[in-house]
C-alpha positions in Angstrom: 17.6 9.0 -90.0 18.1 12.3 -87.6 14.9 12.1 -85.7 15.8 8.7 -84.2 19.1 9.8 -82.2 18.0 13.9 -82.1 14.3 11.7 -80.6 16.2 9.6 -78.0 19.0 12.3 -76.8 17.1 15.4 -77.0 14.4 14.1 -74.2 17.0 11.9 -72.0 18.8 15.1 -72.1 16.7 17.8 -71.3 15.2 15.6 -68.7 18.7 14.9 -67.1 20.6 18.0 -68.2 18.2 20.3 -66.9 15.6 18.7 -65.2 18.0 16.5 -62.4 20.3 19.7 -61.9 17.4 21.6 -60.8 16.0 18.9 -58.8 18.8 18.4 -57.2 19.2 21.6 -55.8 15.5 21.7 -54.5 16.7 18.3 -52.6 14.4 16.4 -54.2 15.6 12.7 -55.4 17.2 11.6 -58.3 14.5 9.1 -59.2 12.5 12.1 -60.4 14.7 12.6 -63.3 14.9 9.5 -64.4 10.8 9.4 -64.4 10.8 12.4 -66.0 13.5 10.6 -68.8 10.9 7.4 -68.9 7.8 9.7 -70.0 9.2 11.6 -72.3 12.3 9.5 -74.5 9.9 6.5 -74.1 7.1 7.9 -75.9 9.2 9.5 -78.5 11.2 6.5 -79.4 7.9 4.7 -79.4 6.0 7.5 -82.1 9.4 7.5 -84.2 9.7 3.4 -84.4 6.1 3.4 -85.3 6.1 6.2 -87.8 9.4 4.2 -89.6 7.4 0.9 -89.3 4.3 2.6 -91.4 6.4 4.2 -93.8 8.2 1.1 -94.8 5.4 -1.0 -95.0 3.8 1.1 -97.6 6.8 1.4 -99.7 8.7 4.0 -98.2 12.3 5.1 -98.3 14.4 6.7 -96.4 15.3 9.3 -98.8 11.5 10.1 -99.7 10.1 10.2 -95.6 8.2 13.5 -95.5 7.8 14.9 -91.8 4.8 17.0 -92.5 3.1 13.4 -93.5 3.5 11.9 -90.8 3.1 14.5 -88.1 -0.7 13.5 -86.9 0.4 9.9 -87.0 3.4 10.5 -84.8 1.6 12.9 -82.1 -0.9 9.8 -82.2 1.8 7.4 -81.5 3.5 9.5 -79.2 0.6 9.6 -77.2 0.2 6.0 -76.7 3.6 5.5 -76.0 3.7 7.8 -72.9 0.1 5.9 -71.9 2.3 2.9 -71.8 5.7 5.1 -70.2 3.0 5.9 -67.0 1.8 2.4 -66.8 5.3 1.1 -66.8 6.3 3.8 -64.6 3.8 3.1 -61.7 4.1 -0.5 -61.8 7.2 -0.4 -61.2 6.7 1.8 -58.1 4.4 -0.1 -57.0 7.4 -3.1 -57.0 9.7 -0.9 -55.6 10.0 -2.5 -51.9 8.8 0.1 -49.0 
């Protein structure tokens, strides 16, 4: 139940808590920092969904979801999800008028 909101706010804020401020002050644009947010709280959210989806159709709980488990599983996911965060991401530059 923590890894779904610590996985969602963690990334989205390093990426604009830290990430954007620096940016920002090598007068590069904001659009970088939300890219930056895209490939890195998408995929997570993506791995955590699917590691919650796999434990519960096997039987799981909440109360008996071991991390160490489900660690290769999630890296897996995770790195599907940021294969789809960079699609997504360039196609939508690519629709961004010039």
């Amino acid at each position: 139940m923590i890894g779904s909101p610590v996985g969602s706010l963690v990334p989205g804020g390093v990426s604009c808590g830290v990430v954007v401020p620096f940016l920002k002050s090598t007068l590069v644009t904001n659009w970088v920092g939300g890219a930056t947010m895209v490939l890195i709280s998408g995929p997570t959210t993506w791995a955590l969904g699917k590691v919650f989806i796999q434990h519960f159709e096997t039987g799981g709980t909440l109360l008996d979801l071991n991390p160490d488990e489900v660690r290769e599983y999630f890296k897996a996911q995770f790195q599907q999800g940021r294969k789809m965060a960079t699609t997504m991401n360039a196609q939508e530059k690519s629709e961004v008028p010039g």
